[in-house]
TORGUFI-830077 format. One record per residue (C-alpha): residue in one letter; chain; residue number from 1; x, y, z. Coordinates in Angstrom, 2 decimals, m for minus. Each point is the difference from the previous one (the first is absolute). Layout:
# TORGUFI-830077
+------+------+-----+---------+---------+---------+
| code | unit | pos |    east |   north |      up |
+------+------+-----+---------+---------+---------+
|    A |    A | NUM |       X |       Y |       Z |
...
+------+------+-----+---------+---------+---------+
//
This chain:
# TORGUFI-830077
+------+------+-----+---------+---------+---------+
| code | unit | pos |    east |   north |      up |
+------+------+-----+---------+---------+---------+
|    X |    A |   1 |  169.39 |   87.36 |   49.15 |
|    X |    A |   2 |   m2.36 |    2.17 |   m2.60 |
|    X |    A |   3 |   m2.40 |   m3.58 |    0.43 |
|    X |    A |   4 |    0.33 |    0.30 |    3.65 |
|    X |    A |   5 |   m1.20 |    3.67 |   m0.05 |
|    X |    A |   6 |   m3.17 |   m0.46 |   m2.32 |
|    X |    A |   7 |   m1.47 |   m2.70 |    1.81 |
|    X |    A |   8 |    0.19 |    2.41 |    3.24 |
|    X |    A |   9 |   m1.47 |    2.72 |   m1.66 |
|    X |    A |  10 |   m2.88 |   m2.58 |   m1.50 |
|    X |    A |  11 |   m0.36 |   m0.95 |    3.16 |
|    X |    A |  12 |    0.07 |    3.88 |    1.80 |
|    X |    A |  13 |   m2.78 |    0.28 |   m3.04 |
|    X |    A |  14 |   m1.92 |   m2.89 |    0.87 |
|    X |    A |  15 |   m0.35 |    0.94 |    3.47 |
|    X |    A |  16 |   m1.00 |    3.48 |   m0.38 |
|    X |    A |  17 |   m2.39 |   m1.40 |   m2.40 |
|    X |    A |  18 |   m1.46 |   m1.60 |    3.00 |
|    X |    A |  19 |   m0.30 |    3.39 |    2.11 |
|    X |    A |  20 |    3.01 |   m1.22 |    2.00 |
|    X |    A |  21 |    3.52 |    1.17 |    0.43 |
|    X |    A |  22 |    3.09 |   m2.07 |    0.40 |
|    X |    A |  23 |   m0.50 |   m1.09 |    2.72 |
|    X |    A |  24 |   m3.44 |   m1.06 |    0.02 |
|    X |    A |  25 |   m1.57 |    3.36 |    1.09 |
|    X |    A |  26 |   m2.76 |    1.83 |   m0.92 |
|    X |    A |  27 |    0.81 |    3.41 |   m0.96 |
|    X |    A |  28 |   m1.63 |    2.35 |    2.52 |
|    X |    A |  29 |   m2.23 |    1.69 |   m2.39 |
|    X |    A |  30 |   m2.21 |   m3.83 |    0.44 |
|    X |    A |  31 |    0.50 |   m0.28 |    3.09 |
|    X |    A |  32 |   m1.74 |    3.21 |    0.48 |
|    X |    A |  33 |   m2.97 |   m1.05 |   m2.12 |
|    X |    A |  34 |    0.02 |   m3.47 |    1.52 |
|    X |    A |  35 |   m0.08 |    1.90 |    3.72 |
|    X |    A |  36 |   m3.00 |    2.38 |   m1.62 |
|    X |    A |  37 |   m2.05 |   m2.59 |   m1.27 |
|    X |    A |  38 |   m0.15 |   m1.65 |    3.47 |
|    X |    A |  39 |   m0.64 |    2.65 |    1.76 |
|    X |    A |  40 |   m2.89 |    0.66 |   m2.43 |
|    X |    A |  41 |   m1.73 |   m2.90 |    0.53 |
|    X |    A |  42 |    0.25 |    0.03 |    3.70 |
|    X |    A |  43 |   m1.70 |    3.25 |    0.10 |
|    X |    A |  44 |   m3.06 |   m1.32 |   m2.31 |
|    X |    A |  45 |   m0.35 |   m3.05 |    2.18 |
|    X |    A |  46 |   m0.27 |    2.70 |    3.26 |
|    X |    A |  47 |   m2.20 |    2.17 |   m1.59 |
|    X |    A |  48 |   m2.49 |   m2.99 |   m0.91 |
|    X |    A |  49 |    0.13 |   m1.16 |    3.52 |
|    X |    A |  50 |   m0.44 |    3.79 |    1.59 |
|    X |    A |  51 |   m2.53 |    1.09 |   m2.60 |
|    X |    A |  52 |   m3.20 |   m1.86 |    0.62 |
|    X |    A |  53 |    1.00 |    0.52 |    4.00 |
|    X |    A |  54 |   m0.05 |    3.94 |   m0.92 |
|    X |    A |  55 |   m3.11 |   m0.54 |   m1.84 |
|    X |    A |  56 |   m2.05 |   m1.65 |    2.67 |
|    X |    A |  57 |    1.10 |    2.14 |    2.30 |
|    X |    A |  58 |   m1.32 |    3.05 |   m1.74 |
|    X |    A |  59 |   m3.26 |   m1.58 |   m0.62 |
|    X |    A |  60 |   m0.15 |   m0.73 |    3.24 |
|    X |    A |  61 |    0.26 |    3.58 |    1.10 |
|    X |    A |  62 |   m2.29 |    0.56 |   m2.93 |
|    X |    A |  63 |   m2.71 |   m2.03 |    1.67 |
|    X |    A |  64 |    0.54 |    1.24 |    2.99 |
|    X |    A |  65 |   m0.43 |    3.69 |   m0.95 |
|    X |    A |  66 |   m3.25 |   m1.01 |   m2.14 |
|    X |    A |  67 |   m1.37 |   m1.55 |    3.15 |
|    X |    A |  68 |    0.67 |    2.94 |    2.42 |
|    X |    A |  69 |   m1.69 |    2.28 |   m2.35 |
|    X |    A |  70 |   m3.42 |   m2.12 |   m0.46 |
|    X |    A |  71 |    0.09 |    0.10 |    3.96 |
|    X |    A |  72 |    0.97 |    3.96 |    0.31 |
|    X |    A |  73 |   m2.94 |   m0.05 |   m1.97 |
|    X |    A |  74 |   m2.43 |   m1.84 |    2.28 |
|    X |    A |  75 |    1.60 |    1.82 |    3.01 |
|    X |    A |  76 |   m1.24 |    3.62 |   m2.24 |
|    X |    A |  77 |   m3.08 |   m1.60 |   m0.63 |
|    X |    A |  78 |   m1.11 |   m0.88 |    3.66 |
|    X |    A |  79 |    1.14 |    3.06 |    1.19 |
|    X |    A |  80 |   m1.85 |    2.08 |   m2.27 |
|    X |    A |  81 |   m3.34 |   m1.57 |    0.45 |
|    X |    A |  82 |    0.85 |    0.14 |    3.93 |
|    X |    A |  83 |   m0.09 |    3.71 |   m0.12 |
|    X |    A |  84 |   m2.83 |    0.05 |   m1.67 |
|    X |    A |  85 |   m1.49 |   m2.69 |    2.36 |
|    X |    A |  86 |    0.99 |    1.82 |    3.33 |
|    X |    A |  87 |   m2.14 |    2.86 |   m1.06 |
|    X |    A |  88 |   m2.33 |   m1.09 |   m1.94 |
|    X |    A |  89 |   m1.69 |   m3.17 |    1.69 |
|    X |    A |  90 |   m0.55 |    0.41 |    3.75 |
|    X |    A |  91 |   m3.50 |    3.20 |   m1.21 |
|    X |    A |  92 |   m1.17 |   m3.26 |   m1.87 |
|    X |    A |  93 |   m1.02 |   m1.70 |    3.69 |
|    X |    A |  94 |   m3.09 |   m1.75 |   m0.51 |
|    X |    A |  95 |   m1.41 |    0.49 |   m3.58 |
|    X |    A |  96 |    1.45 |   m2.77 |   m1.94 |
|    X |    A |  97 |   m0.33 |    1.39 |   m3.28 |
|    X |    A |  98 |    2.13 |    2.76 |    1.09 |
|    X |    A |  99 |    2.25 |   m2.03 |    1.38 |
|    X |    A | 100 |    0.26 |   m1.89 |   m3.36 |
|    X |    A | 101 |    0.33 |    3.09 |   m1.66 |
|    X |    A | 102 |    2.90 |    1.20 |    2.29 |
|    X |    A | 103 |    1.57 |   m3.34 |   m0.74 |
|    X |    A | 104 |   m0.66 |   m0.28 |   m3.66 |
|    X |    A | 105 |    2.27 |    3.96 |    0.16 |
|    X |    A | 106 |    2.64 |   m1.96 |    1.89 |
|    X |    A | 107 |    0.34 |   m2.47 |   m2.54 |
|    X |    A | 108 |   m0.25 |    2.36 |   m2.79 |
|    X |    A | 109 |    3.26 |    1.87 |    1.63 |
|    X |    A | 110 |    1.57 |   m3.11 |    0.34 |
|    X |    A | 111 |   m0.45 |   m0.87 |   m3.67 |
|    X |    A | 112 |    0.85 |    3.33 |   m1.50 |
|    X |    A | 113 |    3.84 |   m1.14 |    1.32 |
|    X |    A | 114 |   m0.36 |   m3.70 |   m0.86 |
|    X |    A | 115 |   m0.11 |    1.39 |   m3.27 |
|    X |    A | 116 |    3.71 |    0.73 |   m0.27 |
|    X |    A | 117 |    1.19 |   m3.73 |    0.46 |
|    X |    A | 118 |    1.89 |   m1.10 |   m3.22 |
|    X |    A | 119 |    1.41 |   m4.08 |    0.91 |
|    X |    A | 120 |   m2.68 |   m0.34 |    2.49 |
|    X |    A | 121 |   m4.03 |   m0.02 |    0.21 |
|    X |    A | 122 |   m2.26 |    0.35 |    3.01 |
|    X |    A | 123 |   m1.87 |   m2.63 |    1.80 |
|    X |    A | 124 |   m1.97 |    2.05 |    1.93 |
|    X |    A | 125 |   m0.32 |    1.37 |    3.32 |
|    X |    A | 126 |   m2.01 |    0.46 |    3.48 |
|    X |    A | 127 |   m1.13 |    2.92 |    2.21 |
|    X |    A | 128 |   m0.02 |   m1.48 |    4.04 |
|    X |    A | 129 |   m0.49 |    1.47 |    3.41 |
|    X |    A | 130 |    3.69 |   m0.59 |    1.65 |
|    X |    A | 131 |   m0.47 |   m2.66 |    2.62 |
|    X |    A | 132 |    1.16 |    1.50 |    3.14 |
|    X |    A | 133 |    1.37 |   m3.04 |    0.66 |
|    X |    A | 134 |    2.24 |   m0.35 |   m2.72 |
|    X |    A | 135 |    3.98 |    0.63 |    0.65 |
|    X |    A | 136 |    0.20 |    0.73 |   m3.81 |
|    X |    A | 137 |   m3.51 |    1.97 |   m0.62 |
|    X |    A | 138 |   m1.33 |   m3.29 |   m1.21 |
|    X |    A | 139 |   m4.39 |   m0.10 |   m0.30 |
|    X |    A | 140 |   m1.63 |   m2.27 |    1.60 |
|    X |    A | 141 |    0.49 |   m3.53 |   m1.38 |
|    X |    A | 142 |    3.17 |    0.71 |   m0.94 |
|    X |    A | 143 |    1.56 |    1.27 |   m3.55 |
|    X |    A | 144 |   m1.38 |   m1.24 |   m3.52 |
|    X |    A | 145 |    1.66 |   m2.69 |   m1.64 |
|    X |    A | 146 |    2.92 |    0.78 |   m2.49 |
|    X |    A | 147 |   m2.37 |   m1.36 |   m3.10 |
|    X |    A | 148 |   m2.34 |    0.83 |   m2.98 |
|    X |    A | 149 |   m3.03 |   m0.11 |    1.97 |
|    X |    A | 150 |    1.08 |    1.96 |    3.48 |
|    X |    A | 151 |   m1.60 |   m2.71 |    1.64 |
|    X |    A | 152 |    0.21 |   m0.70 |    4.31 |
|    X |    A | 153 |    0.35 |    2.52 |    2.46 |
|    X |    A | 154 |   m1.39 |    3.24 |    0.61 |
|    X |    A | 155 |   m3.16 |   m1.71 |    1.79 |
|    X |    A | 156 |   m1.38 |    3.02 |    0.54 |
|    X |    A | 157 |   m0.20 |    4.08 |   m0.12 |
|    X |    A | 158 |    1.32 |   m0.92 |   m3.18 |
|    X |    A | 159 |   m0.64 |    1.26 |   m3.73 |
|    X |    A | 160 |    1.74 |   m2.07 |   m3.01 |
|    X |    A | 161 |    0.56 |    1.30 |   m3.76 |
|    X |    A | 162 |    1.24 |   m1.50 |   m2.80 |
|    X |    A | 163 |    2.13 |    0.97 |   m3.04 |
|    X |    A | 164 |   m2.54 |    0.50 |   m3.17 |
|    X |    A | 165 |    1.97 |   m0.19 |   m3.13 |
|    X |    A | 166 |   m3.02 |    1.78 |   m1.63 |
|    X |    A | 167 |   m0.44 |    2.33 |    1.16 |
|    X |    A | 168 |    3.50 |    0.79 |    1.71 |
|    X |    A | 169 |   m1.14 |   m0.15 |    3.28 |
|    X |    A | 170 |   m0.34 |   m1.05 |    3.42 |
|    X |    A | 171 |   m3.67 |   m1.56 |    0.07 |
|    X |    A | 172 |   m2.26 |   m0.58 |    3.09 |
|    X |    A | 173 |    0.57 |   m3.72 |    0.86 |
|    X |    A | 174 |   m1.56 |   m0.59 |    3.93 |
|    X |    A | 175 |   m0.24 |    1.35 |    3.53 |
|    X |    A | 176 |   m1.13 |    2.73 |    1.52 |
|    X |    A | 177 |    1.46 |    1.63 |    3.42 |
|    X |    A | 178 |   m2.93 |    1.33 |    2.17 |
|    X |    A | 179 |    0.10 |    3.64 |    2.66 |
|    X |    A | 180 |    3.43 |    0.74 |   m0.59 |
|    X |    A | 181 |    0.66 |    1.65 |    3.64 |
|    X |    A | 182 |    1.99 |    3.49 |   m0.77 |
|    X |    A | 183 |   m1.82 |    1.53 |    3.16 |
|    X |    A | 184 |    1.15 |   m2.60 |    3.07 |
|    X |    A | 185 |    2.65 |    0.55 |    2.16 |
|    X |    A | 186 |    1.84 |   m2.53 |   m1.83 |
|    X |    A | 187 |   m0.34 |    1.19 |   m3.80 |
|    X |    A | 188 |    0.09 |   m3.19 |   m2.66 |
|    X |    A | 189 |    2.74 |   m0.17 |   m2.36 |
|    X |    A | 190 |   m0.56 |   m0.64 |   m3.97 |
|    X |    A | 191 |    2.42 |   m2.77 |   m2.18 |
|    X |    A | 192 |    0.38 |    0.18 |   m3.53 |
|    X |    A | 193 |    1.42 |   m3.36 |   m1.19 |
|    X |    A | 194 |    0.78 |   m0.36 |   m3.82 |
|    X |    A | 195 |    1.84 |   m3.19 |   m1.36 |
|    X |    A | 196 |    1.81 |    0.01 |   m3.57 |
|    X |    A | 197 |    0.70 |   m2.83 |   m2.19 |
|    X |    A | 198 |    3.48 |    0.54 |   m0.98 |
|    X |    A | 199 |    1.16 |   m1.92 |   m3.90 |
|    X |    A | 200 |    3.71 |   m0.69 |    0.63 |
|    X |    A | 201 |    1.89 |    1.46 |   m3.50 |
|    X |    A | 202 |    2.63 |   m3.15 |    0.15 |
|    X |    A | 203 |   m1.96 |   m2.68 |    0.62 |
|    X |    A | 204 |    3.07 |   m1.19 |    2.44 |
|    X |    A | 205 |   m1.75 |    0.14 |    2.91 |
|    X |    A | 206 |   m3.17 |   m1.22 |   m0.86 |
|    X |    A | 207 |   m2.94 |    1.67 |   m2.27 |
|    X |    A | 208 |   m1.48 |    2.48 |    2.72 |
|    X |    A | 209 |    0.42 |    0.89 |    3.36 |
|    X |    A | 210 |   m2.94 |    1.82 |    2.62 |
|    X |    A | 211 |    0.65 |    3.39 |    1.31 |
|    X |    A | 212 |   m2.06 |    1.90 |    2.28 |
|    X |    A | 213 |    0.24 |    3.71 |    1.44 |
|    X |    A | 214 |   m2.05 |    1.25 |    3.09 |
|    X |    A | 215 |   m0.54 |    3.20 |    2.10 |
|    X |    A | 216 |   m2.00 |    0.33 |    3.34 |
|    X |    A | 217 |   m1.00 |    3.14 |    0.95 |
|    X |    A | 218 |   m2.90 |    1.58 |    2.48 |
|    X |    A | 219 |   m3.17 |    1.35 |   m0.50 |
|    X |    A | 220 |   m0.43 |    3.60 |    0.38 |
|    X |    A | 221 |   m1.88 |    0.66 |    2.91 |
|    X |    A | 222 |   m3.45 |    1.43 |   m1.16 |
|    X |    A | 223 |   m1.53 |    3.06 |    1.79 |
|    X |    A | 224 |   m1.93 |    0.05 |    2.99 |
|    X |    A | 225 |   m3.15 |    0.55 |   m1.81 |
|    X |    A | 226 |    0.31 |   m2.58 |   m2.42 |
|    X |    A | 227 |    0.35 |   m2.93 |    2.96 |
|    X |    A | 228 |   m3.10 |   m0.11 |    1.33 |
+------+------+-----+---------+---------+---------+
//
């Protein structure tokens, strides 16, 4: 009987040695940890599946953001040198030097505010006579190409600038737009065109991206004395 009982109690000893009860349990307490520990894990594997999701997608919106500004920029840009352009070009009318000196202001406005890009550089930009034509205020020939060089359209009526990187400026490139009418019945409207060369931050959706901004607005119609 007393041999009976001390091999149950080696056994009861052996067991628990083992984490296990008598009956072949785990005590709670590891069954706990055990439960933990798997739980643990699932949430790493989730988080290294929903992580570089989350990342791209903020990037993303990142990018986007970037890009929006460069082209609120172009859009301020255009709009500023079309003020100045509605005003300031139509007394020019025949003289080209004056005319080249009204344009050379235009361009001058327009790169005082090209001057606040940060991810993004200008290309350059062109002063037109709207075609009447046009369903979207297009010059004649059509718009510029999205490129380096602002190369097709705008045929004619047309000035084109480029971006100087020294100095910091729009430069005189070609064109000329000849008697701007701001004394007809039918008064000519102005274009200020600028394209930007946005650098994408990421790099995930390529290395750069065009941008362009533009306002149309009309000449002011000069005084009766000054359209003869």
């Amino acid at each position: 009987m007393i041999a009976d009982t001390v091999q149950v109690m080696q056994s009861r000893s052996v067991l628990q040695g083992r984490g296990r009860n008598l009956r072949g349990e785990y005590p709670r307490q590891f069954q706990f940890r055990a439960r933990r520990r798997s739980e643990s894990g699932a949430a790493l594997v989730e988080a290294a599946i929903i992580l570089p999701v989350l990342m791209l997608f903020l990037l993303g919106i990142m990018e986007f953001g970037l890009v929006y500004a460069s082209g609120a920029t172009a859009t301020g840009a255009s709009r500023s040198g079309a003020r100045l352009a509605a005003t300031s070009y139509a007394p020019a009318k025949t003289d080209s030097n004056s005319r080249r000196t009204a344009a050379n202001a235009i361009a001058d406005a327009v790169s005082a505010d090209s001057k606040a890009l940060t991810s993004a550089t200008p290309v350059g930009m062109v002063i037109y006579k709207v075609d009447s034509t046009s369903a979207d205020g297009a010059p004649s020939g059509g718009w510029p190409g999205n490129n380096a060089f602002l190369s097709g359209g705008c045929s004619s009526n047309c000035f084109r600038y480029l971006w100087s990187g020294s100095p910091a400026k729009m430069t005189y490139s070609s064109g000329d737009w000849a008697v701007p009418d701001a004394c007809g019945a039918t008064v000519d409207s102005i274009g200020v065109y600028v394209i930007i060369k946005h650098s994408y931050l990421t790099k995930l959706l390529g290395d750069s991206t065009y941008v362009t901004g533009r306002t149309i607005m009309r000449l002011e119609p000069l005084p009766t004395d000054q359209c003869s």
